[in-house]
N, C-alpha and C positions, 0 to 999 in steps of 0.2 A: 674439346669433346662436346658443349652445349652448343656448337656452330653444327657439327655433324646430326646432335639430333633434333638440331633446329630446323634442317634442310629434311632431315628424314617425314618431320612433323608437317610441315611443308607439300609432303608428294601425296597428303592425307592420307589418314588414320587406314584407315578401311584397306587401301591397297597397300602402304607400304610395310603394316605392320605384315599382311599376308608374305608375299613377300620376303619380307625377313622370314618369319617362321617355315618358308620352304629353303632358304639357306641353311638354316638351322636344321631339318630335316636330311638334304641332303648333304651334309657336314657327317650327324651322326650314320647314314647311310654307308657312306663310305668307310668308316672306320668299321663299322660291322661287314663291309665288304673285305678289306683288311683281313680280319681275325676269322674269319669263316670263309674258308676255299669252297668252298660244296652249295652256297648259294650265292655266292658273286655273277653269275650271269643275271641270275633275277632282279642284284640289285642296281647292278649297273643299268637292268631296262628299267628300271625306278626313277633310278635318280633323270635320265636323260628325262623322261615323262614330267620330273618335276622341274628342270631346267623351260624344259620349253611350257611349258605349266606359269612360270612366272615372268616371262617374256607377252607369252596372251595377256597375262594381269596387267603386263605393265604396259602394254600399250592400251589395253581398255582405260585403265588409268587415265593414261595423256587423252584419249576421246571424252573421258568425264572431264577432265581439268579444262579443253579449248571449248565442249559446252557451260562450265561453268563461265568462262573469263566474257565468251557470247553474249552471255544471258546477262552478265553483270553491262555489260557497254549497250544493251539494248533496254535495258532497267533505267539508263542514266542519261540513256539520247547523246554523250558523246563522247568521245575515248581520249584516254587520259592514262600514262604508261602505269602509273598506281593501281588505275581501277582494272587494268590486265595483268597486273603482276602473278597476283593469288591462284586466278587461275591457270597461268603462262607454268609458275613454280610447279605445280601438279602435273602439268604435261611433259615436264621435262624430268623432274626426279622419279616418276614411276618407270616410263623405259629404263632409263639408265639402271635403276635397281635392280631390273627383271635380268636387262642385258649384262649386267654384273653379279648375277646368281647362274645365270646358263651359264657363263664364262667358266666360274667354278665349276659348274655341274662339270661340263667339260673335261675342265680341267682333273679333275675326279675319277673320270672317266678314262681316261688317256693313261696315268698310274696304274689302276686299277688294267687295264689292258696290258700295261709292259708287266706287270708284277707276275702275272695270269701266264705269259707268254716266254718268262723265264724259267 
């Protein structure tokens, strides 16, 4: 469990806490889409908004982490796999978190459609 939110800590604060708290959004979303028939289309164009919502974050993410890892190797005059790790880790753990919240939204989504459709 501290390796998970070692790598989360990792895709930095700023984007990956966001992020999270739109999984966390479209989590409860859907369970409100669940228990109320009569507003599930609205939620479902929610949730898809917030899926693709944290995929933007997360690649803006990876665009702050390869200028951070830049700025560091042009700081230092010469590159060194350490001095691009930090920023390397942020460009790589924001998409994947973004692209691992749309997956869910998705996935959210696709239930929510068969349940709708039965």
């Amino acid at each position: 469990m501290k390796s998970i939110i070692g790598k989360f800590i990792d895709g930095g604060p700023a984007f990956t806490v966001l992020i999270f708290a739109c999984l966390i959004i479209v989590l409860i979303l859907f369970t409100a889409g669940l228990l109320k028939k009569e507003s599930r289309p609205k939620l479902m164009e929610l949730i898809k908004h917030i899926g693709w919502f944290a995929v933007a974050w997360g690649f803006m993410g990876r665009t702050f982490g390869l200028i951070h890892a830049f700025d560091a190797v042009s700081a230092h005059g010469e590159l060194t796999p350490s001095l691009l790790a930090e920023g390397l880790k942020m460009a790589l753990v924001d998409p994947l978190m973004g692209i691992f919240v749309f997956v869910i939204a998705r996935l959210c989504i696709i239930v929510m459609v068969a349940i709708q459709k039965r």
